[in-house]
N, C-alpha and C positions, 0 to 999 in steps of 0.2 A: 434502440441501441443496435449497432451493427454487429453481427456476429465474425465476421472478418475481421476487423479492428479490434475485436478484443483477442479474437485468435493471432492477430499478426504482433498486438501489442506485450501477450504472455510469452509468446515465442519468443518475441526478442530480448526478455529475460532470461535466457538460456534455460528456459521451462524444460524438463523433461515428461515424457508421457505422451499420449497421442492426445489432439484435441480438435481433432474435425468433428467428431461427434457429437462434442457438446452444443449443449444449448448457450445463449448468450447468456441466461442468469448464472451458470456453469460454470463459463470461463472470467464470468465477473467472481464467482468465488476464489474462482483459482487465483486471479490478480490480486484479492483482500489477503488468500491467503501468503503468497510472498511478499507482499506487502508488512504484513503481522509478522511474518519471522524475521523481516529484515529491520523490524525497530524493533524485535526481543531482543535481537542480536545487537544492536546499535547500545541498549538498555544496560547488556553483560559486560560489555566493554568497560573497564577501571579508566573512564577516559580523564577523568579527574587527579589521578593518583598516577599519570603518566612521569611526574617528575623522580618518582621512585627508579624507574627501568633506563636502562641503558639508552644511549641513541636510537640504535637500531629499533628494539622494543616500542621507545616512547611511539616513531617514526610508523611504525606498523599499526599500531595502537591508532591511533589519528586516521591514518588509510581506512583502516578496515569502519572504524568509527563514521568516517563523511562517506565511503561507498554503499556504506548500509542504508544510511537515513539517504542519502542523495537517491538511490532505488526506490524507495519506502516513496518517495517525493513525487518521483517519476510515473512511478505507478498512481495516484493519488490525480496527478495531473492529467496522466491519459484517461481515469477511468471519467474523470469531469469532461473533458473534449469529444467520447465515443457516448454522450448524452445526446437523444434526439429531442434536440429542444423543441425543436414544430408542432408534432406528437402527441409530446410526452407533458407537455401542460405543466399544473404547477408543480407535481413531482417533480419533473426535470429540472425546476427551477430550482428546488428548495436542494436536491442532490446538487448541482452547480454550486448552492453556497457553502453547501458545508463540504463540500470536498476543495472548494478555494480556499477554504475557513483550514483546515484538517494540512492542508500543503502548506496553506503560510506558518501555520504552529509550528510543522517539520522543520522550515527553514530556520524559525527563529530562535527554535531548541536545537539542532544545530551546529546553529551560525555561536549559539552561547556555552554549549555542550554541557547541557540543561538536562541530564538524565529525569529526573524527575516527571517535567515535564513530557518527555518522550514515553516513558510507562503509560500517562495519563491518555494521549494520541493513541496509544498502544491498545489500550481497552477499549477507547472508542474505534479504533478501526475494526479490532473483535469482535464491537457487539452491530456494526455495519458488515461484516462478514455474516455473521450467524443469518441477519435478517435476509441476506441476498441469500443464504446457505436455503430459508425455509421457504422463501418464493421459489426458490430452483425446485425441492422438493416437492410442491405443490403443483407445478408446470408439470413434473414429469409423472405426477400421480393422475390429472387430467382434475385437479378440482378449480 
């Protein structure tokens, strides 16, 4: 994995923080971790019970609803393409499916606005954060 493309790809989430520093398992945390907040946030959304609010409301509701998961997606998508498949052998492979696996669920909870379903994407993207959280850890302990 490049460590530019993850630093050029978190920036352009409008990341705040410095991240020349980091290492690339680093800045892959940092991408699971807006990733993770942007389908809690997509989760809290009453996107279901929209017909109760006013126009405006419903109308923001829905916005805030597809730019969360459409991020969440985004990110999902780039961190699958900044995979060095050469490499990176059958890891690489196996991260390419489940993050094509993890992007299509996005779309399809969604396209349906399938809270449920997004919780469940939600915990797995959590526990693929944690794992990148404790290789990162491990890199910069020197084990």
């Amino acid at each position: 994995m490049r460590a530019q493309y993850a630093t050029r790809a978190y920036s352009n989430l409008d990341a705040s923080g410095h991240t020349e520093d980091r290492s690339p398992a680093e800045l892959v945390v940092l991408l699971f971790e807006k990733a993770c907040s942007c389908l809690k946030t997509a989760t809290l959304i009453p996107i279901n019970d929209t017909d109760a609010l006013d126009l405006t409301d419903r109308l923001a509701a829905i916005e805030q609803f597809h730019k969360a998961t459409s991020k969440a997606m985004q990110i999902v998508v780039a961190l699958r393409e900044m995979l060095d498949m050469e490499s990176g052998g059958g890891t690489s492979t196996q991260l390419a499916e489940t993050y094509t696996i993890i992007a299509n669920n996005i779309w399809s909870a969604s396209k349906s606005q399938d809270t449920v379903s997004l919780t469940k994407i939600h915990s797995a993207l959590c526990e693929l954060r944690d794992a990148w959280r404790t290789l990162a850890a491990e890199q910069n302990t020197g084990q």
